[in-house]
C-alpha positions in Angstrom: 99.2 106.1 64.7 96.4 107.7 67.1 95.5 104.5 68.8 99.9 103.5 69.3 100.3 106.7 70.8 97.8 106.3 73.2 98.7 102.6 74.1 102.3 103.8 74.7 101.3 106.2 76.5 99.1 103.8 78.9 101.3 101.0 79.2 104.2 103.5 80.1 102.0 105.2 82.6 101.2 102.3 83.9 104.2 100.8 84.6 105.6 104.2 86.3 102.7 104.3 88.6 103.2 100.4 89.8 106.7 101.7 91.0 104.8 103.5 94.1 104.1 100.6 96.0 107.5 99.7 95.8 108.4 103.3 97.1 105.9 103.7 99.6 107.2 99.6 101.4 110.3 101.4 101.0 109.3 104.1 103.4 107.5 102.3 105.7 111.1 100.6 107.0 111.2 103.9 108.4 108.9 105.7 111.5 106.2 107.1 109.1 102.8 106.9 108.5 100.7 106.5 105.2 98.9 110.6 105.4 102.6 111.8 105.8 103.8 109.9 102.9 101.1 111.1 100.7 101.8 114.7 101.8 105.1 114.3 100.9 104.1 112.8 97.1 101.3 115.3 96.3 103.2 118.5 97.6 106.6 117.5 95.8 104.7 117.3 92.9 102.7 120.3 93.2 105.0 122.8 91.9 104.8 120.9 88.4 101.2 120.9 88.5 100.7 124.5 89.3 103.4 125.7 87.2 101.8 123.7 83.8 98.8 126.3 84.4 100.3 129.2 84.3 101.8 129.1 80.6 99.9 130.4 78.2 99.0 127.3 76.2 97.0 126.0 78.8 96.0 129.2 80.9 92.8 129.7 78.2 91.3 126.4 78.5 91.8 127.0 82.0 89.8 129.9 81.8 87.0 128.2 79.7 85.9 126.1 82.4 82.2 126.0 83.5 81.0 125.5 86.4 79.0 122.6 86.2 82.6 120.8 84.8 84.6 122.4 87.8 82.0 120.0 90.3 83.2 117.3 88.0 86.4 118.3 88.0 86.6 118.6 91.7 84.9 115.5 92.8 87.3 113.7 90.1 90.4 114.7 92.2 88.9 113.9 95.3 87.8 110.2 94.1 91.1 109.8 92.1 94.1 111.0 94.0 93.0 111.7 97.5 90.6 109.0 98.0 92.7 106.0 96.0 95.6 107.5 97.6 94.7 106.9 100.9 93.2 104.0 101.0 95.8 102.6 98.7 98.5 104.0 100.8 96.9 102.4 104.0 96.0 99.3 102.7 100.2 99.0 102.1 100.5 99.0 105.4 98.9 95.5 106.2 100.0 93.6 102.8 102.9 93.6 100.0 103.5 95.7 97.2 102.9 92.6 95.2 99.5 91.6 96.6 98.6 95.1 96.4 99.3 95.5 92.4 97.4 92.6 92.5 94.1 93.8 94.1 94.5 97.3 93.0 94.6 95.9 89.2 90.7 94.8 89.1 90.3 98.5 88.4 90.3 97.8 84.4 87.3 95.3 85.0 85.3 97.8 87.2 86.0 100.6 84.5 84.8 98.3 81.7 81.6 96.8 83.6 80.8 100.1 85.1 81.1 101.9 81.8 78.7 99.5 80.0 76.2 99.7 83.1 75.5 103.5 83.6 77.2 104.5 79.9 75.2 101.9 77.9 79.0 101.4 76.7 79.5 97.6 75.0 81.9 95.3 76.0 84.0 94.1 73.2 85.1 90.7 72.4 88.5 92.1 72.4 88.1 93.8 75.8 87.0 90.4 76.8 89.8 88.9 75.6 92.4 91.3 76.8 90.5 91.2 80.3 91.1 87.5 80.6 94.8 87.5 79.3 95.4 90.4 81.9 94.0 87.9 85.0 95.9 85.1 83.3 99.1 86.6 84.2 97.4 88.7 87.6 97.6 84.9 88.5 100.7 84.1 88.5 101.3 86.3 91.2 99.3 83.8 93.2 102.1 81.0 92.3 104.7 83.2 93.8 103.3 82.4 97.1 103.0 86.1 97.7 99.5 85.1 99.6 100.0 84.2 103.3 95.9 83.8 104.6 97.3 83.1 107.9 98.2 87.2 108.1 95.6 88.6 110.2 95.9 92.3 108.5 95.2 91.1 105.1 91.7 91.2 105.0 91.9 95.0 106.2 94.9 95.5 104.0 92.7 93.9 100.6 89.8 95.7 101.3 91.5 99.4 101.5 93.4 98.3 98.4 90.0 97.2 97.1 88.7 100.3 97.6 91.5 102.3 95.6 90.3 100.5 92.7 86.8 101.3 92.8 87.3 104.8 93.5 89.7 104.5 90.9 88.0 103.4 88.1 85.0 106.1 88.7 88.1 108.8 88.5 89.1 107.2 84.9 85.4 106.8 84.4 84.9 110.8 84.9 87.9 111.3 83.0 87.1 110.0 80.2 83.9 112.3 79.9 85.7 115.2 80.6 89.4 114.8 79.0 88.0 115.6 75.7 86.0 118.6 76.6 89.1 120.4 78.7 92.5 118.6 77.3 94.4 115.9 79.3 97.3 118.4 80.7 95.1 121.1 82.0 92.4 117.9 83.8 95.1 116.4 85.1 96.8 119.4 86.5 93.4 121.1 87.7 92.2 117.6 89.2 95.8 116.9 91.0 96.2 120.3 92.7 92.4 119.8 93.9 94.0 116.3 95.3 96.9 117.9 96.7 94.4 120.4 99.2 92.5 117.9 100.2 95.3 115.8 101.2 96.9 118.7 102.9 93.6 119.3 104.8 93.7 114.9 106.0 97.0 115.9 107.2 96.1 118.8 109.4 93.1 117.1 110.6 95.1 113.6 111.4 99.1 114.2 112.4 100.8 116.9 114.3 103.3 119.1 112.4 106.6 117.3 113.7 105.4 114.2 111.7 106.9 116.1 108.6 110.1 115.3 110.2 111.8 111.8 108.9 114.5 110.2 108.1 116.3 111.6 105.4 115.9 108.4 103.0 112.0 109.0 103.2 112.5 112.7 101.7 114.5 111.3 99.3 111.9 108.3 98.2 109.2 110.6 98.2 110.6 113.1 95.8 111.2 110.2 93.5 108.0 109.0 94.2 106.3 112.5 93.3 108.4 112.6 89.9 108.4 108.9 88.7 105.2 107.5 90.3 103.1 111.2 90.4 103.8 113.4 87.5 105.3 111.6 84.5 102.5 108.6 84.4 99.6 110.9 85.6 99.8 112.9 82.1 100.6 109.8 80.3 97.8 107.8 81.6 95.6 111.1 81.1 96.6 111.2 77.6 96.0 107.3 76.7 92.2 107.9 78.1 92.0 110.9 75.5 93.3 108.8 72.6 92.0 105.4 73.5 89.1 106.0 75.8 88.8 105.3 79.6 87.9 101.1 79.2 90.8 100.5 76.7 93.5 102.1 78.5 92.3 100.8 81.7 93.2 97.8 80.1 96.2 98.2 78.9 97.5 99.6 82.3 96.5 95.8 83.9 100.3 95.4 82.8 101.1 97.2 86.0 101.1 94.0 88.2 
């Protein structure tokens, strides 16, 4: 029952978090750049985040926290939702959602070869297996003719994406160490609102003020970005590493292409 829970909660995760690529093409038919758009998805969500840790259920572990695991914690949210963010986020702006879900979704491969590598965790025949049925149908996307070579941005756009993944899978690496030690709400709440400063600080550093203003559509994609793509599949995927483990519910999230 342990190990269904935690693959529904992947594979739902998953899917709601492959809906942001759609959302983010969606705003870029629209004047707007890729740091105001993640400003707009990590401060919608925000509220949610910071709210969770004020209740009393999850104010104690809260409290609990050393400081050796706040470093962890901290450099978790930078790598995970401020660093794959971005380059994610940029890397949309020079190829398709679909290329990108396809280049983004190596991640389960980097979590599984990187685990065994500097966690002395084995590969299992069955993470072989799933690994190979997950590229089986990553190719397919390659048949849809979604791959134009001839597009001079898609080298820059495949690389950023490329990126996002690796600094992905070391989040969900991290995660997995620290999940059990702190609980999945209070991590993923702690490690977003960390995200959510840092992001802030990009936007200061990079855009004037008046970029906040757009088109009313963008506002609206955004806040359905922050709840749908953000908040529900960020606990759900949190909570499929506590039950599963970081390299099997990496895998099961490959269902997002």
């Amino acid at each position: 029952m342990k190990k269904f829970a935690g693959f529904i909660f992947a594979l739902v995760g998953a899917l709601l978090f492959s809906t942001k690529a759609i959302f983010v093409k969606l705003c870029y038919a629209y004047p707007v750049d890729y740091s105001t758009l993640l400003v707009f998805r990590m401060f919608f969500s925000l509220p949610v985040y910071a709210g969770i840790l004020l209740l009393p259920r999850y104010r104690a572990s809260f409290e609990a926290i050393t400081r050796k695991e706040w470093i962890q914690i901290i450099t978790m949210g930078i790598l995970g939702y401020y660093l794959a963010s971005a380059f994610d986020f940029a890397g949309l702006q020079y190829i398709t959602a679909g290329l990108e879900r396809l280049i983004v979704f190596v991640y389960p491969t980097l979590v599984v070869v990187l685990s065994a590598i500097f966690l002395k965790k084995k590969i299992k025949r069955v993470e072989i297996y799933s690994l190979l049925l997950c590229y089986g149908g990553i190719a397919l996307v390659y048949l849809s003719g979604d791959l134009d070579l001839q597009n001079t941005g898609i080298w820059l756009g495949s690389f950023l994406v490329f990126m996002s993944a690796l600094t992905y899978a070391i989040y969900l690496i991290g995660s997995g160490e620290l999940i059990p030690k702190i609980g999945s709400i209070t991590y993923t709440s702690i490690s977003m609102i960390v995200s959510t400063i840092v992001i802030g600080i990009h936007f200061l550093v990079q855009n004037p003020l008046q970029d906040l203003v757009v088109p009313a559509p963008v506002y609206g994609y955004s806040i359905l970005m922050a709840l749908l793509s953000t908040i529900l599949p960020s606990f759900m995927i949190a909570e499929g590493i506590r039950l599963l483990g970081s390299g099997r519910a990496s895998i099961i999230a490959s269902v997002g292409p």
